[in-house]
Every structure is written in C-alpha cells, then in structure tokens.
N, CA, C and O atoms as a CHARMM CRD file, in Angstrom:
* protein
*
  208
    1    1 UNK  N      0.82900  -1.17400   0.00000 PROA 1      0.00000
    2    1 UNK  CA     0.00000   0.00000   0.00000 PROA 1      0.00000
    3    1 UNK  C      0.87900   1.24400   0.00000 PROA 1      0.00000
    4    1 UNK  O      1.71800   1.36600   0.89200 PROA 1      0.00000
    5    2 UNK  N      0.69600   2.48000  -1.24800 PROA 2      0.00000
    6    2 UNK  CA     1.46000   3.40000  -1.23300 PROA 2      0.00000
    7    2 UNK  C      1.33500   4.20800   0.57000 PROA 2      0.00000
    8    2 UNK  O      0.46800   4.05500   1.43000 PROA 2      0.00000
    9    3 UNK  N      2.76200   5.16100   0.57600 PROA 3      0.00000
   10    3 UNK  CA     2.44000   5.80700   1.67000 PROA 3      0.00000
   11    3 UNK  C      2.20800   5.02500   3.25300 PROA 3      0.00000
   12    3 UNK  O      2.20400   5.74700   4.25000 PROA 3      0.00000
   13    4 UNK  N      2.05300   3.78300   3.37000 PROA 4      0.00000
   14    4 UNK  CA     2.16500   3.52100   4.50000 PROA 4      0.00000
   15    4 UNK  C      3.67400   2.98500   5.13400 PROA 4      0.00000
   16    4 UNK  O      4.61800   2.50400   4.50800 PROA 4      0.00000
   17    5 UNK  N      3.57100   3.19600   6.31700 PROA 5      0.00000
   18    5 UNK  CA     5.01000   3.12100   6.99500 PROA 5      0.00000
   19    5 UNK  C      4.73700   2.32300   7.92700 PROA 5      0.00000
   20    5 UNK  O      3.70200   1.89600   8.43900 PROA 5      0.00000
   21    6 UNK  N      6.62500   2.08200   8.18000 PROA 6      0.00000
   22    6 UNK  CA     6.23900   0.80500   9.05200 PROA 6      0.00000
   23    6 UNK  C      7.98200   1.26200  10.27200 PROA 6      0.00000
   24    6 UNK  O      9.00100   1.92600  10.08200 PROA 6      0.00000
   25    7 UNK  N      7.57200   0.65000  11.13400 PROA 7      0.00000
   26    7 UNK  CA     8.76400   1.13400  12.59000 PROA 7      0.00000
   27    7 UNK  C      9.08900  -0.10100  12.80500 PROA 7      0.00000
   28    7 UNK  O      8.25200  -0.98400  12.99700 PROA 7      0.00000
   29    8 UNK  N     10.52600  -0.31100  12.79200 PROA 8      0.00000
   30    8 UNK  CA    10.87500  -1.71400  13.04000 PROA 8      0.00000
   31    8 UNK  C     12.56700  -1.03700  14.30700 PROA 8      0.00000
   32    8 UNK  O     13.67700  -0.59500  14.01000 PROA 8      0.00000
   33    9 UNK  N     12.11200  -1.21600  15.19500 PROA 9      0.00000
   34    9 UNK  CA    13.40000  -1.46000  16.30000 PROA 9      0.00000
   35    9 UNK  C     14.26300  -2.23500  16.55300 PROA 9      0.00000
   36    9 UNK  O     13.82500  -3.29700  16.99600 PROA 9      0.00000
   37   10 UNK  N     15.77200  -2.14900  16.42900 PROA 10     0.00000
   38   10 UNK  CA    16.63400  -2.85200  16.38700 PROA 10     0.00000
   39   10 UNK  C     17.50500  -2.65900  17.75400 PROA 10     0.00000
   40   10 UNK  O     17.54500  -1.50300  18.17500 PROA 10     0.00000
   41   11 UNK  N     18.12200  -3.53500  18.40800 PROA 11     0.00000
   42   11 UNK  CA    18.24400  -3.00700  19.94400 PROA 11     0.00000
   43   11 UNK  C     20.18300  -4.23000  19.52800 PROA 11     0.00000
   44   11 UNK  O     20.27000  -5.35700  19.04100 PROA 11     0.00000
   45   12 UNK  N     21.21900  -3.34800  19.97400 PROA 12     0.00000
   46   12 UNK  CA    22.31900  -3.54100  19.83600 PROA 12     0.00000
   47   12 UNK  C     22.65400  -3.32000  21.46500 PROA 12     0.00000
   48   12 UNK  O     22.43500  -2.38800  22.23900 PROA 12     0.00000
   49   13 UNK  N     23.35700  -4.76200  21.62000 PROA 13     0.00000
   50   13 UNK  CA    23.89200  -4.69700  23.29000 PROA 13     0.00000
   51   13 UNK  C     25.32400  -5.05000  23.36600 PROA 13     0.00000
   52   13 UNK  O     25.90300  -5.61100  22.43500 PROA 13     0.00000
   53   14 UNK  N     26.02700  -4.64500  24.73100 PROA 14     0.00000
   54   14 UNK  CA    27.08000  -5.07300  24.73200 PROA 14     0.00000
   55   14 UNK  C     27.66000  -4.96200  26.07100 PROA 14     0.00000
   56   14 UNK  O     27.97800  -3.78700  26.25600 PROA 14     0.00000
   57   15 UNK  N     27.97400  -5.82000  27.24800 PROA 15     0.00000
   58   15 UNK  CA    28.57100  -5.05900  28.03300 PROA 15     0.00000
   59   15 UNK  C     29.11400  -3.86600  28.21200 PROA 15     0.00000
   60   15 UNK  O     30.10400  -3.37500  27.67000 PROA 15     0.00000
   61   16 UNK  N     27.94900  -3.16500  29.50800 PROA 16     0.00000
   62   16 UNK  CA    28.67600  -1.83400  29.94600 PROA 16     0.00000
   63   16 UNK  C     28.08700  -0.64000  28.49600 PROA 16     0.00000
   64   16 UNK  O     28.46500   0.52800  28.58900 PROA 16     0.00000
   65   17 UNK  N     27.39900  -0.94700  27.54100 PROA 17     0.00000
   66   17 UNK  CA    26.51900   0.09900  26.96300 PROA 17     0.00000
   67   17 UNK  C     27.26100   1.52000  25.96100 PROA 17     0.00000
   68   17 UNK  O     26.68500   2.49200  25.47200 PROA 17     0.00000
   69   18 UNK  N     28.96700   1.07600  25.92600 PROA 18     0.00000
   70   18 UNK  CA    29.34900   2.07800  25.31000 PROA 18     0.00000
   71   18 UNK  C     30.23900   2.21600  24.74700 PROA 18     0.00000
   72   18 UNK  O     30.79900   3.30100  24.58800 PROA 18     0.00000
   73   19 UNK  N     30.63100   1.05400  24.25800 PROA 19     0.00000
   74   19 UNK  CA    31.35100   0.94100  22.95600 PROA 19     0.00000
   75   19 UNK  C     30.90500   0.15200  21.84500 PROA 19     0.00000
   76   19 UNK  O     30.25100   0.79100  21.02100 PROA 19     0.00000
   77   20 UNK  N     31.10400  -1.22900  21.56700 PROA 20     0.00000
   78   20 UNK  CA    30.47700  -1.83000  20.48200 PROA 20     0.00000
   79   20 UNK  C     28.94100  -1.50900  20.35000 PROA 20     0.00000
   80   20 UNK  O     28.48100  -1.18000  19.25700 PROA 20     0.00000
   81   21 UNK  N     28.44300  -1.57100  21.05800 PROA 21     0.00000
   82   21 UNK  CA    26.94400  -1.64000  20.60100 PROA 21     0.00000
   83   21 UNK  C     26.62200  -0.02600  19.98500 PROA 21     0.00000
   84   21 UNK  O     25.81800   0.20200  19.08200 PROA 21     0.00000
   85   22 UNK  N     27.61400   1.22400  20.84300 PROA 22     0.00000
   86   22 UNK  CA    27.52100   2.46500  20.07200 PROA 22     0.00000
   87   22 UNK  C     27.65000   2.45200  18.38400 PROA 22     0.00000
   88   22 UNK  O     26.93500   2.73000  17.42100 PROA 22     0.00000
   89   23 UNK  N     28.88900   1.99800  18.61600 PROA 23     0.00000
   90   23 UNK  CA    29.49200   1.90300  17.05000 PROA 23     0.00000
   91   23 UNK  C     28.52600   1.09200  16.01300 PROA 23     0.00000
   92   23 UNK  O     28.16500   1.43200  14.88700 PROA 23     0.00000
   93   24 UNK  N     28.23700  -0.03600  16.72100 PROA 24     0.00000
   94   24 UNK  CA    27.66200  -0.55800  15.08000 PROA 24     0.00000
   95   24 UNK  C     25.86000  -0.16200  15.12200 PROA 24     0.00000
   96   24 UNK  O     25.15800  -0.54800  14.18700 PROA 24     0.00000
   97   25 UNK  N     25.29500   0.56700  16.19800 PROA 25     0.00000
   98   25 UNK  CA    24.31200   1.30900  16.22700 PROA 25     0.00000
   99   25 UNK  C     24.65900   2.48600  15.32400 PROA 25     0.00000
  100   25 UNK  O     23.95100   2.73200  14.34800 PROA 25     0.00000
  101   26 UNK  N     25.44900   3.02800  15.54400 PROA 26     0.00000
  102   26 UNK  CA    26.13500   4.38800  14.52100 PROA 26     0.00000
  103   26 UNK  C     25.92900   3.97800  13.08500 PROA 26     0.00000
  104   26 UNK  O     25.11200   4.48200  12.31400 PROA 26     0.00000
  105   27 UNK  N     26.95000   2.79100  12.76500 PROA 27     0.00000
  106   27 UNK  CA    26.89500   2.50700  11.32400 PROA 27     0.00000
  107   27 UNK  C     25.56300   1.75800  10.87900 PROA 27     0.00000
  108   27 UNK  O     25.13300   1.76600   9.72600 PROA 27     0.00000
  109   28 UNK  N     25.04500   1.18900  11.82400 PROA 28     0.00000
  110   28 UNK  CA    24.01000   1.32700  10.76600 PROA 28     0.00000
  111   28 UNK  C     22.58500   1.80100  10.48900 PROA 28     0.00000
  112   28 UNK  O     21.77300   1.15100   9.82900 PROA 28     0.00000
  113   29 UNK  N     22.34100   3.03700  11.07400 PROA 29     0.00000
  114   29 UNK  CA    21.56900   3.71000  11.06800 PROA 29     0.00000
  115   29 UNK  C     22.47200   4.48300   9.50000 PROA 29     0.00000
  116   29 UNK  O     21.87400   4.62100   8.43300 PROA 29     0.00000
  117   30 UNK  N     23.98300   4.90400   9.70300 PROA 30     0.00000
  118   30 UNK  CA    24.44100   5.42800   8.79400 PROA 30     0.00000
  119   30 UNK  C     24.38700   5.39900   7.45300 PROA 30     0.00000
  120   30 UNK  O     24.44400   6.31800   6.63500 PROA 30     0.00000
  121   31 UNK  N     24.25100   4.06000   7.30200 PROA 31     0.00000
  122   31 UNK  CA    24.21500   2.95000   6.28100 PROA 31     0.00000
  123   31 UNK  C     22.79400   3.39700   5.66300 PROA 31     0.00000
  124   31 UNK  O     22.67700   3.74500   4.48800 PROA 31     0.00000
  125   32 UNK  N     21.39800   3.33300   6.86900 PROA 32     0.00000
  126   32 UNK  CA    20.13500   2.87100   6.35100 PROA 32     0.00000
  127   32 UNK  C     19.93100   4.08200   5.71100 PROA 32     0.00000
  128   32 UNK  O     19.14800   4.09500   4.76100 PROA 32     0.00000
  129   33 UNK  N     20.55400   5.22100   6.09200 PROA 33     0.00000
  130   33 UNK  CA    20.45500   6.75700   5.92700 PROA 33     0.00000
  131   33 UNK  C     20.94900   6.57300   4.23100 PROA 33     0.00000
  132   33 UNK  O     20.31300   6.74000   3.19000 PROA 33     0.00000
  133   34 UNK  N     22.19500   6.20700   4.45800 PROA 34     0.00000
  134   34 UNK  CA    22.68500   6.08300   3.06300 PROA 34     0.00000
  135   34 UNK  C     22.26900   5.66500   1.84300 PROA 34     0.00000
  136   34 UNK  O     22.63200   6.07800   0.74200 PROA 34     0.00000
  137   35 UNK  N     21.27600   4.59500   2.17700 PROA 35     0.00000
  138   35 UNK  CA    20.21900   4.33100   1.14700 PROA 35     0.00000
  139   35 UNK  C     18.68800   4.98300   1.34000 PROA 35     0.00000
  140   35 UNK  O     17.77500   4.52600   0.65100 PROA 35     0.00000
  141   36 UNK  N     18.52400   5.66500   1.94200 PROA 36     0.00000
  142   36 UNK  CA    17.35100   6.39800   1.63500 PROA 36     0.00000
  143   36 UNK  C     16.27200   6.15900   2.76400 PROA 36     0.00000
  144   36 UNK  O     15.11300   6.56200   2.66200 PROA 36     0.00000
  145   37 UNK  N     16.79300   5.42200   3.91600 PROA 37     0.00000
  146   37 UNK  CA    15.98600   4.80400   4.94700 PROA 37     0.00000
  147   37 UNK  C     16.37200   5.44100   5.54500 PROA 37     0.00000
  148   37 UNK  O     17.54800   5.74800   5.74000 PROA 37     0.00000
  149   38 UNK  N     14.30500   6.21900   6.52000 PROA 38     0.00000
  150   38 UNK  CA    15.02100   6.79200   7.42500 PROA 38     0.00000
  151   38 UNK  C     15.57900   5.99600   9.09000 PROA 38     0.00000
  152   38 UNK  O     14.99800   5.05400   9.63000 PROA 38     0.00000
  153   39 UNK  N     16.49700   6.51600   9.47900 PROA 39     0.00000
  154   39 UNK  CA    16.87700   5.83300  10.76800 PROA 39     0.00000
  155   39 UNK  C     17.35900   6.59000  11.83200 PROA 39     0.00000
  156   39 UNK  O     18.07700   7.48800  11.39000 PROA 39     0.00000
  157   40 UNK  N     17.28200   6.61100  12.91800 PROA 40     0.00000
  158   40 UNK  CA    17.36600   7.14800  13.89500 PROA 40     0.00000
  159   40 UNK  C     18.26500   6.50900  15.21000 PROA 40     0.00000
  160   40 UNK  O     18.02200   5.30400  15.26900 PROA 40     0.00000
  161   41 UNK  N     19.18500   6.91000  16.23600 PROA 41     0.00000
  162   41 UNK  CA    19.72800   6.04300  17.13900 PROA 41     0.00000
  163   41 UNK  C     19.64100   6.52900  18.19400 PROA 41     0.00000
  164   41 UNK  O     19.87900   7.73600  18.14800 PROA 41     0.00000
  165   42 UNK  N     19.26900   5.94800  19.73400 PROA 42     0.00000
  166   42 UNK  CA    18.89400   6.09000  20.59000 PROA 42     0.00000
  167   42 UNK  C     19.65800   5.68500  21.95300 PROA 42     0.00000
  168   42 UNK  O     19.02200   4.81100  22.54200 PROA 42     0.00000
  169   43 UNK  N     20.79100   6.05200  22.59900 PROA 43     0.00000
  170   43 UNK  CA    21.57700   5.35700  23.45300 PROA 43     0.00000
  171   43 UNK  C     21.12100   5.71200  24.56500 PROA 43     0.00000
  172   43 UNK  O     21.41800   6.73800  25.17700 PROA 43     0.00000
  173   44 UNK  N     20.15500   4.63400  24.97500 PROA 44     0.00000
  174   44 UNK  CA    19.10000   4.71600  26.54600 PROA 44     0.00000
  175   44 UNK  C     20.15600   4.62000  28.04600 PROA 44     0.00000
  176   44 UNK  O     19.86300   5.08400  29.14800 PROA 44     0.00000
  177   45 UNK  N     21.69900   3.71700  27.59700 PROA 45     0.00000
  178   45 UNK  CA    22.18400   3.21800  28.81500 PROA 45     0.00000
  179   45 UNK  C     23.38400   4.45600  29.22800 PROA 45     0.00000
  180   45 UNK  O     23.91700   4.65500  30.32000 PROA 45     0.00000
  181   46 UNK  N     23.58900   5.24500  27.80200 PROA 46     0.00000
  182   46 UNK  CA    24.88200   6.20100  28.03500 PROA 46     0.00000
  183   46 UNK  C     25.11200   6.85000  29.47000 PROA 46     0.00000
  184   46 UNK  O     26.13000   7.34100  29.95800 PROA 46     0.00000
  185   47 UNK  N     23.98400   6.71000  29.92400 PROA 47     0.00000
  186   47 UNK  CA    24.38200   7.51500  31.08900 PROA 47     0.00000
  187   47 UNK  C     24.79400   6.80500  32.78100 PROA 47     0.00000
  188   47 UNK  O     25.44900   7.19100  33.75000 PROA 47     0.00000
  189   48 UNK  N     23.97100   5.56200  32.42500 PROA 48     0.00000
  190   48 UNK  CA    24.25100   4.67700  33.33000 PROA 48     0.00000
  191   48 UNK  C     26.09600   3.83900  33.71300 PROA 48     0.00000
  192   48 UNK  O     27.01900   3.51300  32.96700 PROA 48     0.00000
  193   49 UNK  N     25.92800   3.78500  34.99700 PROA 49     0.00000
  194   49 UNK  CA    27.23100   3.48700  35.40100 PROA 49     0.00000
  195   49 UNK  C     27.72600   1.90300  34.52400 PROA 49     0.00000
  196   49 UNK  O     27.06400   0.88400  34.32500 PROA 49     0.00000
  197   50 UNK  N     29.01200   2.21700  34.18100 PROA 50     0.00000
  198   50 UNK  CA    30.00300   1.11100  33.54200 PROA 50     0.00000
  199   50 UNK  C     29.52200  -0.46600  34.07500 PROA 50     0.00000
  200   50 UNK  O     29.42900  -0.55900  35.29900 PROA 50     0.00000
  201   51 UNK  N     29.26200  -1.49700  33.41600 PROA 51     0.00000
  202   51 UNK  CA    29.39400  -2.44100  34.63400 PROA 51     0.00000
  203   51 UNK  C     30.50200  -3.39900  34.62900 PROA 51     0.00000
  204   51 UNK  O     31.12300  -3.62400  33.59000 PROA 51     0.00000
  205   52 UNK  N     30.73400  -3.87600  35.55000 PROA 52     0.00000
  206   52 UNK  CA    31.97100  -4.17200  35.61000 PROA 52     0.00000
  207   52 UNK  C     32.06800  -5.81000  35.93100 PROA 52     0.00000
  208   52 UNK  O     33.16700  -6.35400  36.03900 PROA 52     0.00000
C-alpha cells in the first residue's frame, strides 16, 4: 500500500553500553540513511554506570 510506513526497532547490546553496541548502532543507522531509509539512534544506557 502506497504511503504507508512501518517502525521496526533494532536493539544492539554489549557489556557496559558504550562501545560496540555504540558503534555498530552508529553505522548502521548510517548505512540505512545512506540508502534512503530513514533511521534514527537512541543510546538509553549512556548515562548509566560502567558495569563491571
């Protein structure tokens, strides 16, 4: 159906919330951007303490 949209959430984890899962959250929103999809990234844990 023309015009309808659709929201699909992709959830990238990794111990401690702030490195790998940043990065390949980064690229590929970058990526989806790059082809014409829109995408958006959301880092819910950035603020929360390291875990160790």
């Amino acid at each position: 159906m023309p015009g309808r949209r659709h929201r699909v959430d992709i959830h990238v984890a990794c111990g401690g919330g702030r490195h790998r899962s940043v990065v390949v959250a980064e690229e590929l929103a970058a990526r989806l951007q790059a082809a014409g999809i829109g995408a958006e990234t959301e880092h819910r844990h950035i603020d929360r303490p390291i875990l160790t």
